[in-house]
N, C-alpha and C positions, 0 to 999 in steps of 0.2 A: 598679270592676267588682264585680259582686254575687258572693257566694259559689254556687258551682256555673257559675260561666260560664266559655268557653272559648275567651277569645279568642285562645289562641295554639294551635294544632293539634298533639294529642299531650298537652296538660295545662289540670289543671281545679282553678281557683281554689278555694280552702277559706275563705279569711279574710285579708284586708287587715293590713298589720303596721307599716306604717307609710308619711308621705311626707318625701321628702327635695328637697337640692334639683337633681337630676336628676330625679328621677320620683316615681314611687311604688313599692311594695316590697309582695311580697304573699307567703303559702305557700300554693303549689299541687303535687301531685301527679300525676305521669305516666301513660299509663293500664296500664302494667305496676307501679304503686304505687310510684314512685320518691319518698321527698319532697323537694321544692326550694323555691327560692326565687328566684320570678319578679322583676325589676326591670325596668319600664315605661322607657323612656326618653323625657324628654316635652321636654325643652330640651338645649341645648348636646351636640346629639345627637354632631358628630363630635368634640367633644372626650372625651367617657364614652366613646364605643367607637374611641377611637384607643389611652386607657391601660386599658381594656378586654382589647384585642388582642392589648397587649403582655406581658396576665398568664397568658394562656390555658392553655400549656403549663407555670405555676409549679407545684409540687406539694410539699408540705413540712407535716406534721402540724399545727403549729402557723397555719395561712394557711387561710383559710376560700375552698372550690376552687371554679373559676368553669368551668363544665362546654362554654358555647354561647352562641353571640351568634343567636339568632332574629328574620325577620322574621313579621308580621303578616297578614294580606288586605291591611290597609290600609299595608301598606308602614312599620310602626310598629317600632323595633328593644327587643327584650327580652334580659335577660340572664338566663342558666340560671346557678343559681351553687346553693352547697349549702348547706345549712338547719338552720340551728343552735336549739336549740330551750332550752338551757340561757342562763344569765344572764349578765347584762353586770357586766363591772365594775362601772357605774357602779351597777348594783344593789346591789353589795358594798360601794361605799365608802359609799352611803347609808343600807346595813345598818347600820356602824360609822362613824358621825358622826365620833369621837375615834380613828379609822387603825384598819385590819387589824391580827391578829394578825401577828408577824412568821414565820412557817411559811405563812399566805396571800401575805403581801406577796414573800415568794420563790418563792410557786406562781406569778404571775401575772408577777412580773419575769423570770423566766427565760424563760419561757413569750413572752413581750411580745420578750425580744431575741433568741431563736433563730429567730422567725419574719423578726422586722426583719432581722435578721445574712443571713437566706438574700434577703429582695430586695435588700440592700446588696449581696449576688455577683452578682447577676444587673442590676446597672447599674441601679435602680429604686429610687426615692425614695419612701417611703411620705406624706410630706406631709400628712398629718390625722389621726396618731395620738391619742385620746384616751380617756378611759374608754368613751364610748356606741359607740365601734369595735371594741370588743373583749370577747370571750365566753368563756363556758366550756362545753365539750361533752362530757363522759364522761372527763373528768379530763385532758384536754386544754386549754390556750390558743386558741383561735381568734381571728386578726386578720381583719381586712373592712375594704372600702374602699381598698384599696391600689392606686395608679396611677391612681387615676380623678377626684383634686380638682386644680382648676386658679387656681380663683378665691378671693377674700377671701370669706369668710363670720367672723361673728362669735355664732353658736350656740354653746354652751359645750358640750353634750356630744351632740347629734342624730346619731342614724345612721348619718345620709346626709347628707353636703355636699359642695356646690361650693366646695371653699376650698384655696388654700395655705398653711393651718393655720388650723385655728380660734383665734381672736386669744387666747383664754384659753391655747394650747399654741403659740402662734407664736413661732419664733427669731426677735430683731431683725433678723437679716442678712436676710429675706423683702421685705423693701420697698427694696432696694435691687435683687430681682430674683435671689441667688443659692439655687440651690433643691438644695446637697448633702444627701449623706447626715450631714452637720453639725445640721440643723434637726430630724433625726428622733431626735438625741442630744440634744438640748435640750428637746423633746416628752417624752421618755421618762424624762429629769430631773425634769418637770413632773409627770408620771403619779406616779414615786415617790413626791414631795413628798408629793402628795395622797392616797396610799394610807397613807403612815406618819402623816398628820395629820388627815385627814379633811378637809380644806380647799384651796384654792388658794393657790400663792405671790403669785401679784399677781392682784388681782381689785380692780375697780372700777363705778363705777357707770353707765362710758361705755365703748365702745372705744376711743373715744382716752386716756381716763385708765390703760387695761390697756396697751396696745402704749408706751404715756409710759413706764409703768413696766419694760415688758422692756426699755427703752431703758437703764433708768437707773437702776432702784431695784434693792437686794438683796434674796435672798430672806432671810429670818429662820430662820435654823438651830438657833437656843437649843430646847433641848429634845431634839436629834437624836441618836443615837447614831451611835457610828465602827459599821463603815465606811459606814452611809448618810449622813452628813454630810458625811466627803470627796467619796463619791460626786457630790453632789445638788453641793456647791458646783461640781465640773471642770465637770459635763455644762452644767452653767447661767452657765458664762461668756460674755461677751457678744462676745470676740473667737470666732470657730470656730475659728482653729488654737489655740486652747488647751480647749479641749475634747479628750475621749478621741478618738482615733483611727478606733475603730471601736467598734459594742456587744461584740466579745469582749473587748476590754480594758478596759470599762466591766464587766460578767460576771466578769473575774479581779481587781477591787480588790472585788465582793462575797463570795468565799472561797468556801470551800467550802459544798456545800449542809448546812442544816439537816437537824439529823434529824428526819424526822418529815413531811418535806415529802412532798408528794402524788406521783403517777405523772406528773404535766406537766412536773415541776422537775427529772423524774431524764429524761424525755426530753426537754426541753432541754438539760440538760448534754450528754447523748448527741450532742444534734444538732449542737453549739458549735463540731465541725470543718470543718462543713459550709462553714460563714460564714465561716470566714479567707480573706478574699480573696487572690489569688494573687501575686505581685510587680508581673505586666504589668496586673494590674487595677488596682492600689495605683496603678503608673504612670501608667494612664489614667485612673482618677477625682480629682483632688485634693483635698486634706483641704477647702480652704477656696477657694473662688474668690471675690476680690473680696468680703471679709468686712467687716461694719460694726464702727466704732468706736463706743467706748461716748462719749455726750453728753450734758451735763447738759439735760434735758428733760421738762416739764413740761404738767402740762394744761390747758385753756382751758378757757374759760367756766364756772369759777368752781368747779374741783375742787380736791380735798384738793393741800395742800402737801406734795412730799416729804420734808420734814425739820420738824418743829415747833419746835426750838429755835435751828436752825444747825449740830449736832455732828454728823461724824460717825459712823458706826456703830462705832469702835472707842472712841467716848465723847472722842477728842478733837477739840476747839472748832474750827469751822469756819475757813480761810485768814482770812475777812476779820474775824473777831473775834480776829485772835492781836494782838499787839504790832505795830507798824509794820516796825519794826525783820525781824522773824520770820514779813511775810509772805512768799508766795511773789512771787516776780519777775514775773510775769505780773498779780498782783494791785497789786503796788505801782506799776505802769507807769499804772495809771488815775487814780493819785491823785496825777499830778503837777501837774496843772492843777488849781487853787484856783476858787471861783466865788466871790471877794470884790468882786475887781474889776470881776465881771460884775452884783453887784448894786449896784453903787457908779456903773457906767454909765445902772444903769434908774433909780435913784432920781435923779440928774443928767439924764439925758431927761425923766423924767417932771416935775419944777421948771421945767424950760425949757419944756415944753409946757404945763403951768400959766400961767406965766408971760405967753405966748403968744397964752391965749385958747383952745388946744386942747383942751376939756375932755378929751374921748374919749380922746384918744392919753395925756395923763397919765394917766387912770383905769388904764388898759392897762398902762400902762409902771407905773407903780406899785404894779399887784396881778401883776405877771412879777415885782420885786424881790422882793416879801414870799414867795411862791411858793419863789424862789429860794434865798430866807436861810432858810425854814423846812426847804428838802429838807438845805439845807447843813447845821444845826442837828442834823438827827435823821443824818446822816449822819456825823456827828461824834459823836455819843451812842453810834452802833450799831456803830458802825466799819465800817459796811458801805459796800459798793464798789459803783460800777456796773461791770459786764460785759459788755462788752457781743460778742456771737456769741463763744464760747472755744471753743477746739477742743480736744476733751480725749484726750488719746492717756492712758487709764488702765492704772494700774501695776499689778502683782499683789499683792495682798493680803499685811500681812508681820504677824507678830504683836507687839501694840503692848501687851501685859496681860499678867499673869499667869493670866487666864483665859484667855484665847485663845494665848496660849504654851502652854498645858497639849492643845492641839488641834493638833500637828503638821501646818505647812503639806504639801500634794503638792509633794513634791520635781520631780516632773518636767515641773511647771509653767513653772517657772522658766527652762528651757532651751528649750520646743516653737518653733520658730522661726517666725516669719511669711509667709503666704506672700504669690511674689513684687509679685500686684496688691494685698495690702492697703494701703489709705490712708487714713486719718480725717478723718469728712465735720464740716464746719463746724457751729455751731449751727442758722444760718440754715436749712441744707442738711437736716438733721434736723426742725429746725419745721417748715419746708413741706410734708415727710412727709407726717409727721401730720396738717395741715392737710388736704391731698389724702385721708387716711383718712378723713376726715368724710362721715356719710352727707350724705341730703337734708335728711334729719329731726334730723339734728345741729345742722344751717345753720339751716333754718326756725325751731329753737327758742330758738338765738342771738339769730338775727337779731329775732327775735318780743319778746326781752325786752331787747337793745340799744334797739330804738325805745320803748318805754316808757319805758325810763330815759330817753333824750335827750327825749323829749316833755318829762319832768317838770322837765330838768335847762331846756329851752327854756323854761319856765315861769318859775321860778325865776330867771333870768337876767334874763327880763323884766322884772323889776320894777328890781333897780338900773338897769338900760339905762334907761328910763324916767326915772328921777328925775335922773339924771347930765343927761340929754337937756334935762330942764325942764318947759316949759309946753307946747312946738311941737306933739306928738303928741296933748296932749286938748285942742284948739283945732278938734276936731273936732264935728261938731253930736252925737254922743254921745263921752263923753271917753273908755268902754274901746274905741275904737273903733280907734286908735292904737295901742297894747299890744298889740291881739288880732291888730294885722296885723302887728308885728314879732315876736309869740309866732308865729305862722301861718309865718311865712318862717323862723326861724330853725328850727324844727319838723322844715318838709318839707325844707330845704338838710340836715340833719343827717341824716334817712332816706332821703333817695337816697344820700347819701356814705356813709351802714352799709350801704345793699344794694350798694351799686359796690362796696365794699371785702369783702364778705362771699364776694362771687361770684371774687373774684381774690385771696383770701389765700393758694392752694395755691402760687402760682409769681409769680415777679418780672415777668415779661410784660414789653412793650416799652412803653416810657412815651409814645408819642406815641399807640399807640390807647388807651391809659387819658385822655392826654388831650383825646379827640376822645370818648372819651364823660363826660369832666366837662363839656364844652365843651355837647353835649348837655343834660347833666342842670341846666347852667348858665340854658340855654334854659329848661327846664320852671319854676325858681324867679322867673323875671322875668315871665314868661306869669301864673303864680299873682298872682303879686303884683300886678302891675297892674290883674289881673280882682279880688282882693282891697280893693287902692286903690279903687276903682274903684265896687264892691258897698256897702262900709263909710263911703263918700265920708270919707277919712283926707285931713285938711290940711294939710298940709307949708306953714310959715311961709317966705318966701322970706329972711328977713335974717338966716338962720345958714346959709345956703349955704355952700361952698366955692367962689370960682367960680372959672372953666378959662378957658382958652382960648379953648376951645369956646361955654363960659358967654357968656363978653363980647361975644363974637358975634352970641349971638342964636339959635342954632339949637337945636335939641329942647326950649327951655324954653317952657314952657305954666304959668300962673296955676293951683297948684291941683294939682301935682304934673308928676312927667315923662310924657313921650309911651313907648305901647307899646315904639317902635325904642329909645329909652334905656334900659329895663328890661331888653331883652332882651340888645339888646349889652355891657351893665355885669355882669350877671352871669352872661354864657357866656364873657366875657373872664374875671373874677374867677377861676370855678368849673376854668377851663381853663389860668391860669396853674397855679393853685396844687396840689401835690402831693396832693391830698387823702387818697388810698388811704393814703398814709403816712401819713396821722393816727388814719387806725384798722387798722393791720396790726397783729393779736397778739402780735406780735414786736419792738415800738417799745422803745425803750430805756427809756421811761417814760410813765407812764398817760394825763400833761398835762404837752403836750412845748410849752413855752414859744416854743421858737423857730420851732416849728411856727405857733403863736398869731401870732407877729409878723409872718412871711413874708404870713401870709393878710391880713393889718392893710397892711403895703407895698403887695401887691397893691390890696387896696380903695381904699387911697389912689392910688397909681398910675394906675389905671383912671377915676376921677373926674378925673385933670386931662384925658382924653378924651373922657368920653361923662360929661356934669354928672349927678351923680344927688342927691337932696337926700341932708345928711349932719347929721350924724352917724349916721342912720339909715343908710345902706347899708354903714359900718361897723361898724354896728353886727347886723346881719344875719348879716357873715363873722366877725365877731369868737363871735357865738350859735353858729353853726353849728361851727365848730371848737372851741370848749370844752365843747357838748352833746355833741359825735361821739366824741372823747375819750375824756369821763370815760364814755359809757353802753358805748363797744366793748370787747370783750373782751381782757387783757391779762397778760403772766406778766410777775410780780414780780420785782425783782433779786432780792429773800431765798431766792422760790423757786430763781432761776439759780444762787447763790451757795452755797444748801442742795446744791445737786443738784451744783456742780463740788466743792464739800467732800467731799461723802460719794466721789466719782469718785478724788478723789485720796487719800484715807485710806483705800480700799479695803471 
């Protein structure tokens, strides 16, 4: 709306202030000269004026006042709220790069929790605390936006948003659904940080690499002074019942006020009775409902590791780099089963399929041993463990140094008792999360540069395939003509199997419609290919067949390759046994999972003793597709799982 227009009766627009993601936000004046500030309501209309409704009657110095919920002619709902003309935090802390002075930093904390403290009485969740929420008006704190976000957003400091926290200020416990007054002590923990630092505690280049880290990573205290450093570390635990109780007991670990502090800080303190919630309130809101546990978790597609060496944050050496003897029990449980004897079986298959006449299947089995003995090797070097899903129920922080002895733990940590639905959710249970936090534009960029990779890796592959193969494939009237149609199939089998698995990494889902759409996508690669075969006239020699049953028959074999129905049936049977999503879920125990390779190798063999397809080439296809899919889908490292349960358990 232009300045001077009046589309709501009784007040007239001056100038646009900004949009958010409910509407737009404007300052306009009343015609008795009142000044306000108009909000449009343009989406999620009954969600904004349900916690709207319920602010109406709040009144408290520090809460910026919402005066009237207005309709339009056109039946458009606006809100009257009041109009703050001074600056935002966020304006102050980008004044000071390197933190507020500390007499600001307790004008605007006190100010920040006497407002929070009076909607904590009044049974309202403030949920999108952040610096662009929060103002200064004639020596006052003003908070905004209170009761009115519902949704995820991931704007770092806007406005206006629809979010149950913006992911730079989100408590972990928000994605499992619990929205206390716990999350707006953890926001206001965040707030600190960054006013004494000038910076964010965890900040990344994704949302999923930010919310990974309020899962799992610490903030970095070094630098801090007492009491903001006990402070910052209670409010920022990741269980909520160990977090402060309320903001006034968060207010009484920061002491008395500064001298020197502004007219905001001495009317917060004034107001700090206000907000002691009553016994029956305590009763009815609890500290922590169904709180998450803290989980080693880490980012995808291809972000910073949490740990770079293994240690640590109290500097001692990660579980699986200690002595054998001195790891933890939970780590030593994985390292009782050896992989000697499993390389000792492929290198023994792979002789006897040489032996044979199998090429294929020896080439296979013999590069699964080497595979094996080289993970075994570095595995032995690193001392590193695989982990596979660990539930980490994390201990509280004990001081392990003579520096961090010198920082007296919070005593009353140690006791705050749990409450009674807390439970700690699994790794898997945590990945998938995050998984499900992924935008579109997340996926699409994954999944954009997973097919690249497998394109090249399908490249590449084809050339040993080929030579293992022999002569059969350039007996074609051009010789790359053969290459280009096993490059071609192994290609697209590995880009439907990234986008199948791309689209269902959030949730385990039922395995019989996953495999009714490999069965599908099984379809689409024997369709290509035969119209491939077919376009490129590829010669398939008949005296290195496998033959079947079927074969000796008589049926679907044709001079010159198989018929359409063998194509189609050989690989919607293949595509449809075999597990495939699990070979590119982010969450695999490893990058290139061997027995994943074989299972798909059984299958392709399997299938040929029913429906004849020429071979080595159609195993040669599942064999392409499963170690292109692999190695290009995206995957978190044991180092990283192994970093991230170390640091969980050293505090």
């Amino acid at each position: 709306y232009p300045s001077g227009s009046r589309p709501l009766e009784g007040y007239t627009i001056k100038r646009g202030i900004g949009r958010g993601g409910f509407g737009e936000v404007y300052f306009a004046t009343s015609d008795a000269g009142k000044e306000v500030a108009l909000k449009h309501i343009e989406r999620n209309l009954e969600v904004e004026l349900r916690g709207v409704s319920q602010c109406l009657n709040l009144k408290h110095p520090n809460l910026i006042d919402l005066y009237d919920i207005r309709y339009d002619e056109q039946g458009d709902a606006w809100v009257v709220m009041e109009y703050v003309a001074g600056p935002s935090l966020k304006d102050a802390i980008d004044r000071h790069s390197s933190g507020l002075p500390p007499d600001q930093v307790e004008f605007w904390l006190r100010g920040i929790a006497a407002g929070v403290g009076y909607l904590h009485e009044h049974g309202i969740v403030h949920r999108d605390l952040k610096p662009g929420n929060i103002f200064e008006d004639a020596g006052y704190v003003k908070i905004g936006d209170y009761g009115l976000s519902k949704f995820i957003s991931c704007s770092r400091r806007s406005g206006q948003t629809e979010s149950v926290g913006t992911c730079h200020y989100m408590a972990p416990e928000i994605g499992k659904g619990c929205y206390g007054k716990e999350i707006d002590i953890y926001a206001l923990g965040i707030v600190l940080y960054e006013m004494l630092t000038g910076r964010l505690p965890f900040d990344g280049e994704s949302s999923q690499e930010i919310i990974m880290k309020h899962l799992t990573a610490e903030p970095d205290l070094t630098g801090l002074a007492e009491p903001y450093r006990g402070i910052i570390a209670r409010a920022l635990q990741k269980d909520p019942a160990r977090r402060y109780h309320d903001v006034s007991e968060l207010i009484a670990a920061l002491g008395p006020p500064l001298r020197g502090t502004t007219r905001s800080a001495a009317a917060s303190a004034s107001a700090e009775p206000r907000f002691q919630p009553s016994a029956a309130a305590a009763a009815s809101q609890p500290i922590a409902e169904q709180p998450i546990a803290v989980q080693p978790l880490v980012g995808a597609g291809g972000s910073a590791p949490l740990a770079g060496n293994g240690a640590g944050r109290s500097g001692q050496p990660a579980p699986a780099l200690l002595p054998r003897s001195q790891r933890p029990e939970q780590l030593r449980h994985y390292e009782t089963v050896g992989t000697s004897t499993t390389v000792t079986v492929l290198l023994v298959g792979a002789l006897v399929a040489g032996f044979s006449g199998f090429l294929p299947g020896a080439f296979f089995l013999a590069l699964a041993g080497v595979f094996v003995a080289a993970y075994e090797g570095r595995r032995f070097a690193s001392g590193e463990v695989r982990d596979p899903l660990p539930t980490v129920d994390a201990p509280l922080p004990t001081p392990r140094s003579p520096v961090r002895a010198a920082c007296a733990p919070l005593a009353p940590l140690a006791h705050v008792p749990r409450s009674p639905g807390w439970h700690p959710l699994s790794w898997e249970q945590v990945g998938r999360q995050l998984m499900r936090q992924k935008t579109v534009a997340d996926r699409a960029a994954e999944l954009t540069s997973s097919m690249v990779a497998a394109a090249f890796w399908s490249v590449v592959l084809t050339v040993p395939m080929t030579m293992i193969g022999g002569s059969e494939l350039t007996q074609s009237p051009h010789w790359l003509a053969g290459p280009a149609w096993l490059a071609l199939l192994t290609t697209l089998g590995a880009w439907l199997v990234l986008a199948a698995g791309k689209c269902c990494e959030g949730s385990q889902g039922e395995a019989l419609k996953r495999r009714l759409v490999m069965l599908v996508l099984g379809l689409i690669v024997g369709a290509v290919g035969y119209a491939a075969h077919d376009y490129l006239l590829v010669a398939f020699e008949p005296g290195r067949e496998l033959k079947s049953a079927a074969s000796r028959g008589g049926s679907a074999v044709f001079t010159g390759g198989p018929a359409l129905a063998v194509y189609l049936a050989y690989f919607a049977a293949a595509f449809a046994t075999v597990g495939w999503w699990k070979q590119v879920d982010p969450l695999r125990s490893s990058r290139l999972r061997i027995g994943s390779l074989l299972v798909a190798l059984f299958a392709a063999w399997l299938w040929q003793l029913v429906w004849h397809f020429p071979q080595p080439w159609g195993f040669f296809v599942i064999a392409g597709t499963s170690i292109a899919a692999q190695l290009s889908a995206p995957w978190i490292s044991h180092a990283e799982r192994s970093a991230a349960l170390a640091r969980c358990q050293s505090g």
